[in-house]
N, CA, C and O atoms as a MOPAC input file, in Angstrom:
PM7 MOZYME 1SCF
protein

 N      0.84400 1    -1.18700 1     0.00000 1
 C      0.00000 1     0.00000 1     0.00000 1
 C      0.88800 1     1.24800 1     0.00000 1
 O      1.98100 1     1.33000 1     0.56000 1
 N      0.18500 1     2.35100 1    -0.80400 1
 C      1.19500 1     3.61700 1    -0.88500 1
 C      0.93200 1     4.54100 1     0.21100 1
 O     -0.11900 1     4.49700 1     0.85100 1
 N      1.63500 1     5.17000 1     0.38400 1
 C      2.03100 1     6.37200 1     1.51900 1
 C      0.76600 1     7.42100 1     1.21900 1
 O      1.01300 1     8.21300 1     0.30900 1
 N     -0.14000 1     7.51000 1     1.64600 1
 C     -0.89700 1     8.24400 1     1.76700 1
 C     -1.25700 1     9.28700 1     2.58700 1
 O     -2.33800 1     9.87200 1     2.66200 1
 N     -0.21800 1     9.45800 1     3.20300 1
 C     -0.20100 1    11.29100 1     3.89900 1
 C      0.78700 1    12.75200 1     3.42100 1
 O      1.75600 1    13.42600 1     3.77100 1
 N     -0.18700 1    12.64300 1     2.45600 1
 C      0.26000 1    14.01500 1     1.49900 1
 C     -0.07600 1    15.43300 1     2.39300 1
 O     -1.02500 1    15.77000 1     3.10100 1
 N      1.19400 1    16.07900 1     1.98900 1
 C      0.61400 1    17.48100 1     2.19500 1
 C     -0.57500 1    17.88200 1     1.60300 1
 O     -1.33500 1    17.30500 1     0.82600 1
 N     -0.59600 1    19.29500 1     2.26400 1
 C     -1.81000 1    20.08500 1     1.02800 1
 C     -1.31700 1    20.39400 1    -0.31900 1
 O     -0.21200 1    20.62500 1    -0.81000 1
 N     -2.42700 1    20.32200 1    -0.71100 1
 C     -2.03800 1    20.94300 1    -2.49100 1
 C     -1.78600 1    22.43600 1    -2.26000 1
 O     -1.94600 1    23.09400 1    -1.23200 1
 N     -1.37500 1    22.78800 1    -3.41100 1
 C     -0.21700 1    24.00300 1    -3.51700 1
 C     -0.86800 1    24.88700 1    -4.11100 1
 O     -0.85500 1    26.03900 1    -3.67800 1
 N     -1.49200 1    24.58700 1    -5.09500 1
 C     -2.36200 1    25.24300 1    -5.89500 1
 C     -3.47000 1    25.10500 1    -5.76300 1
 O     -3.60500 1    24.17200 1    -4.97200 1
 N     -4.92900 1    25.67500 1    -6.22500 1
 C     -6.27200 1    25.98100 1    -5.94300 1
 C     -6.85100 1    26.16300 1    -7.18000 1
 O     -6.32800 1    26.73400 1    -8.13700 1
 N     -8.05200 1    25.61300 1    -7.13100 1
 C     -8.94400 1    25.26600 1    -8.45100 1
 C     -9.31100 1    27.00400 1    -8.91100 1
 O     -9.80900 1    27.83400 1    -8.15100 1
 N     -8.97300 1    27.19500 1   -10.10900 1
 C     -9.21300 1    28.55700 1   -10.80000 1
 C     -8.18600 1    29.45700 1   -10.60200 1
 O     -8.20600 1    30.58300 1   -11.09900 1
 N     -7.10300 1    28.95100 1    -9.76700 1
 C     -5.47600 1    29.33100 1    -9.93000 1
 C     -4.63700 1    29.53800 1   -11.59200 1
 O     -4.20400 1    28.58800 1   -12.24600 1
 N     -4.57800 1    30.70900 1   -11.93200 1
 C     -3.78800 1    31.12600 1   -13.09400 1
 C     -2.26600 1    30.87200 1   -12.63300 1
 O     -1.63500 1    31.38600 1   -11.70900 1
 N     -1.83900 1    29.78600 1   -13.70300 1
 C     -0.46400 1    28.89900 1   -13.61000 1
 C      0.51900 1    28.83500 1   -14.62400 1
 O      0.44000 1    29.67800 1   -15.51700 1
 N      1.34400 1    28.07900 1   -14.65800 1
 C      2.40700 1    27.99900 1   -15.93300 1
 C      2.50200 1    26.51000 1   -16.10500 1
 O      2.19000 1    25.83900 1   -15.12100 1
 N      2.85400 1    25.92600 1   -17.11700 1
 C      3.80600 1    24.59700 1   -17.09400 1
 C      4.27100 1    24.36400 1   -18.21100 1
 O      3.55700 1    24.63200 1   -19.17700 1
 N      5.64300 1    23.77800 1   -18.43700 1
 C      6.17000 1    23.19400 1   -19.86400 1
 C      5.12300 1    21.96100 1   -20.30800 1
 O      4.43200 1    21.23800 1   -19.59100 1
 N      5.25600 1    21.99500 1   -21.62700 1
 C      4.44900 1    20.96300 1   -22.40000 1
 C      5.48400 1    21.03500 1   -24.15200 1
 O      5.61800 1    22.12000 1   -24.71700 1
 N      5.90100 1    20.13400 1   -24.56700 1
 C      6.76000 1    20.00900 1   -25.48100 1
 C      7.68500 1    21.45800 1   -25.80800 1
 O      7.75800 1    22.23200 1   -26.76200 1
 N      8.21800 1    21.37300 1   -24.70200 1
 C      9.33200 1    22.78800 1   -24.68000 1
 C      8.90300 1    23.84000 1   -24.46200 1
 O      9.69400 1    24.77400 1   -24.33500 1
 N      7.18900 1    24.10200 1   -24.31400 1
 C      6.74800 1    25.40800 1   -24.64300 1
 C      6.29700 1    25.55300 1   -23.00000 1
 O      6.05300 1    24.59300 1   -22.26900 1
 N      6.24500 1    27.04000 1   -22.58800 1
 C      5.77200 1    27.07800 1   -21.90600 1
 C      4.17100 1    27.79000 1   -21.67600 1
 O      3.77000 1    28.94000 1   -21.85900 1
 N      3.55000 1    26.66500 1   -21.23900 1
 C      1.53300 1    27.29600 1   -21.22000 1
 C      1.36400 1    27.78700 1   -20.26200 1
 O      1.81000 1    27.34100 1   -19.20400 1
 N      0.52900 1    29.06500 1   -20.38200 1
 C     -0.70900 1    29.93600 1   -18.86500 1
 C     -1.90200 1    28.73800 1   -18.96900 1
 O     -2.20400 1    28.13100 1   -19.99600 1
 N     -2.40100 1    28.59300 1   -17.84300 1
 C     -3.76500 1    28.17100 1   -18.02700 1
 C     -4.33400 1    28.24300 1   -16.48500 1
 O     -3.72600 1    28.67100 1   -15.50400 1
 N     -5.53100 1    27.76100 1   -16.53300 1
 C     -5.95700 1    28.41300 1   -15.08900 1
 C     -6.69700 1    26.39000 1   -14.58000 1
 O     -7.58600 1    25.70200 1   -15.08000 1
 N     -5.66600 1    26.14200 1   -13.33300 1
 C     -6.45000 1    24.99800 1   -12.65900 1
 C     -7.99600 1    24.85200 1   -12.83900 1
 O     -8.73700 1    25.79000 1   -12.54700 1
 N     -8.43100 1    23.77800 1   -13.27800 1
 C     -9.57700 1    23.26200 1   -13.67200 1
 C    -10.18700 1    21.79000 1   -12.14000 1
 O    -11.09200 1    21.60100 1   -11.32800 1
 N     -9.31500 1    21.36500 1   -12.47700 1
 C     -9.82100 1    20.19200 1   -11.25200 1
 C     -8.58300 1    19.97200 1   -10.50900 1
 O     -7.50800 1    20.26800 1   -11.03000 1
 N     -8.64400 1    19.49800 1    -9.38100 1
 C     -7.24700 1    19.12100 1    -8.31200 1
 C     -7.71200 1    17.55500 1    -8.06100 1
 O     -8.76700 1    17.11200 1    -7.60800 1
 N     -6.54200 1    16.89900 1    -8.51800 1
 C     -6.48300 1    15.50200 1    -8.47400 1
 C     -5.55200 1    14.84000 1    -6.91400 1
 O     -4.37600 1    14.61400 1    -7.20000 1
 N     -5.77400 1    14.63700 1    -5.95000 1
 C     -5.10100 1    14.80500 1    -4.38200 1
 C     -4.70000 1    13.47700 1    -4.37800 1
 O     -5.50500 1    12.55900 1    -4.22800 1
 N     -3.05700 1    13.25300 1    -4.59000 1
 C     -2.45200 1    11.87000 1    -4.88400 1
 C     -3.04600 1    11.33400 1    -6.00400 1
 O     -3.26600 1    10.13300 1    -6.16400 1
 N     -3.35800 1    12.39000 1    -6.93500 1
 C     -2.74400 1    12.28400 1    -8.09500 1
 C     -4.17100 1    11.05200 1    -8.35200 1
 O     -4.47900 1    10.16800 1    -7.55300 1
 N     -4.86000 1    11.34700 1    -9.70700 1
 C     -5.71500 1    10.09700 1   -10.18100 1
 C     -5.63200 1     8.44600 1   -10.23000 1
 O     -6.31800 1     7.42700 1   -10.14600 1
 N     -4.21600 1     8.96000 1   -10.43900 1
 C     -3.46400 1     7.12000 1   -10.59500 1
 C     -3.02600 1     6.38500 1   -10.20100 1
 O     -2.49500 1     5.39100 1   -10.69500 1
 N     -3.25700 1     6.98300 1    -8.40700 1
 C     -2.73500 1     6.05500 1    -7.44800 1
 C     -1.51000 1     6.46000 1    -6.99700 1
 O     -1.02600 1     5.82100 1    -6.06300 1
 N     -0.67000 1     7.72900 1    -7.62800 1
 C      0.75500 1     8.16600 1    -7.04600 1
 C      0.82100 1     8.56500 1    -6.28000 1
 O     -0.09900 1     8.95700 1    -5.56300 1
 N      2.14300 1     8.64700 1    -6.07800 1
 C      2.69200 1     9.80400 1    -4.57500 1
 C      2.78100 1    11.39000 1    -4.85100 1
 O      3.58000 1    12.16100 1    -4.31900 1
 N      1.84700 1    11.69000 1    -5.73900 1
 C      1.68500 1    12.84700 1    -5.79300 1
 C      0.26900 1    13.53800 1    -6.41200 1
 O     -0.74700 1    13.00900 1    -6.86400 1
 N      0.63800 1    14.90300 1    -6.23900 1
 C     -0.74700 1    15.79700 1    -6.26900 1
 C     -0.62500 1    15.66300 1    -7.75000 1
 O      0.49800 1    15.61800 1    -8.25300 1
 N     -1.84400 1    15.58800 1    -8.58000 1
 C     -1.58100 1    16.66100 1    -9.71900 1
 C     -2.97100 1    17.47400 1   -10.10400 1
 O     -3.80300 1    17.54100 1    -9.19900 1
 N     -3.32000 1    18.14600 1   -11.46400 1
 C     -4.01200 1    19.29700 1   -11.57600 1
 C     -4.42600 1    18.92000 1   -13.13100 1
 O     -3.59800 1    18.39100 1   -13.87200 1
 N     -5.75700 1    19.22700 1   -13.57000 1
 C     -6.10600 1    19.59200 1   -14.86100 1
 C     -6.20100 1    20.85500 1   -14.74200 1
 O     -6.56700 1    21.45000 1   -13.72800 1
 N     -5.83500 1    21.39000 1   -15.90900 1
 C     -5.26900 1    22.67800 1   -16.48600 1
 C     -5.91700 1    23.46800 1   -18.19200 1
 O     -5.40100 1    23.29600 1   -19.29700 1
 N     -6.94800 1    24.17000 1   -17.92000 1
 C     -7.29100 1    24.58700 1   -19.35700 1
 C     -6.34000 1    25.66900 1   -19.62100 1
 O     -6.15600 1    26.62900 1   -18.87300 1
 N     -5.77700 1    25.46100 1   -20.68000 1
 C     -5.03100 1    26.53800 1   -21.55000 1
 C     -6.44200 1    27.42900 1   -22.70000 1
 O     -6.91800 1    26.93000 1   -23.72000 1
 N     -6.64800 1    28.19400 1   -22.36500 1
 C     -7.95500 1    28.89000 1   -23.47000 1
 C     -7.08500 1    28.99200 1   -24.74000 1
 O     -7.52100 1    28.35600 1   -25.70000 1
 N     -6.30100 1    29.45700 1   -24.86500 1
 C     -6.17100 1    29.57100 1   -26.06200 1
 C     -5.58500 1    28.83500 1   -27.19500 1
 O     -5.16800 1    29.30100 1   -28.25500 1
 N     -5.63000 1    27.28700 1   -26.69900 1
 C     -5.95600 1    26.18700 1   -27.09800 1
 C     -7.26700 1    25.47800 1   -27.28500 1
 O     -7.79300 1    24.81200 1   -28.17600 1
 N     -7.63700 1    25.97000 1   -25.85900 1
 C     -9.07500 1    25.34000 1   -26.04300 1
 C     -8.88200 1    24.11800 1   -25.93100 1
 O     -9.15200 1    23.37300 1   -26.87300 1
 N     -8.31600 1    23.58800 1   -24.62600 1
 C     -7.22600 1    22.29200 1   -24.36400 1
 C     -7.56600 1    22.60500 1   -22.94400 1
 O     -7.81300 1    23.64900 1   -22.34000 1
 N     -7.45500 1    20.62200 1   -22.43400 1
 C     -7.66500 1    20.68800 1   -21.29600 1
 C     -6.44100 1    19.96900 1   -21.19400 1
 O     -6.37800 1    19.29900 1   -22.22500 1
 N     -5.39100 1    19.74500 1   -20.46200 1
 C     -4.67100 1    19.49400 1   -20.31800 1
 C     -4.31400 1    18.44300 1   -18.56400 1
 O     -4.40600 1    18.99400 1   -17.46700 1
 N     -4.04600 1    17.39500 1   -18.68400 1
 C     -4.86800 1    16.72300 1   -17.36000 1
 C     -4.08400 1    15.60000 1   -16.74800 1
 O     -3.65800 1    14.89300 1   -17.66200 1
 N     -3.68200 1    15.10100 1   -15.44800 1
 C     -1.98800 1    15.36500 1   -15.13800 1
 C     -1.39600 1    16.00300 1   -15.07300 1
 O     -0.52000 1    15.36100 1   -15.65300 1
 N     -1.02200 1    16.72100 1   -14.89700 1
 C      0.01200 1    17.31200 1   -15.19800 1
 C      0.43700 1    17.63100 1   -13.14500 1
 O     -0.18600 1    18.20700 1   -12.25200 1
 N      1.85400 1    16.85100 1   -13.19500 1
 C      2.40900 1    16.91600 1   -11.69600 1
 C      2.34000 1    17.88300 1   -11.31400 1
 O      2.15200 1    18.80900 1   -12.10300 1
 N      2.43700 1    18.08600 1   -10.16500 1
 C      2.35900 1    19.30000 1    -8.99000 1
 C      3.63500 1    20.10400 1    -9.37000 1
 O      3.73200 1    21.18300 1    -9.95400 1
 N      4.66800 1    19.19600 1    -8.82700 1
 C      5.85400 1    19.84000 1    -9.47500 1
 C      6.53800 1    20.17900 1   -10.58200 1
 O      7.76600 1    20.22300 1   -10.50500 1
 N      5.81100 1    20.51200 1   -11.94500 1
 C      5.66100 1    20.78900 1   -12.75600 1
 C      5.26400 1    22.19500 1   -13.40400 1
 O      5.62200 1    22.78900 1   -14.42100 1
 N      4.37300 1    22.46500 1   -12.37500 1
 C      3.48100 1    23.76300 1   -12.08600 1
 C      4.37600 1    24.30000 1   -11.60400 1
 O      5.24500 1    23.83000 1   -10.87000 1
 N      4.13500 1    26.12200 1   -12.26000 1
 C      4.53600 1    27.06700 1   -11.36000 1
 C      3.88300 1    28.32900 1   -11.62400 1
 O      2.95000 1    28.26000 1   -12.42300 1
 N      4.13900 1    29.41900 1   -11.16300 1
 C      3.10600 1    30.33100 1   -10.92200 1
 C      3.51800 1    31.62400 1   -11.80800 1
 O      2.79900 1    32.62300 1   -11.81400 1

């Protein structure tokens, strides 16, 4: 069984953010907070709409994000 005493998440749903995605770096504003992560990890992660994609972007690690 995995370690399941995570901190708090870092970020907050409707939080305007950054993250790399194939070299580039995207704004987008937190959409959903995934707490240890959807897939069973040891970590937080975040869906992320970029608008001007018009992209939801979903995973994407905690530490990945920045502000």
């Amino acid at each position: 069984m995995k370690n399941r005493n995570f901190p708090p998440m870092k970020y907050t749903k409707g939080q305007k953010v950054q993250f790399k995605c194939d070299g580039k770096t995207l704004h987008g504003i937190i959409k959903i907070l995934d707490f240890g992560s959807s897939f069973d990890n040891d970590y937080h992660s975040y869906d992320i709409l970029v608008r001007e994609e018009n992209m939801l972007y979903k995973h994407i690690p905690e530490a990945e994000i920045f502000e």
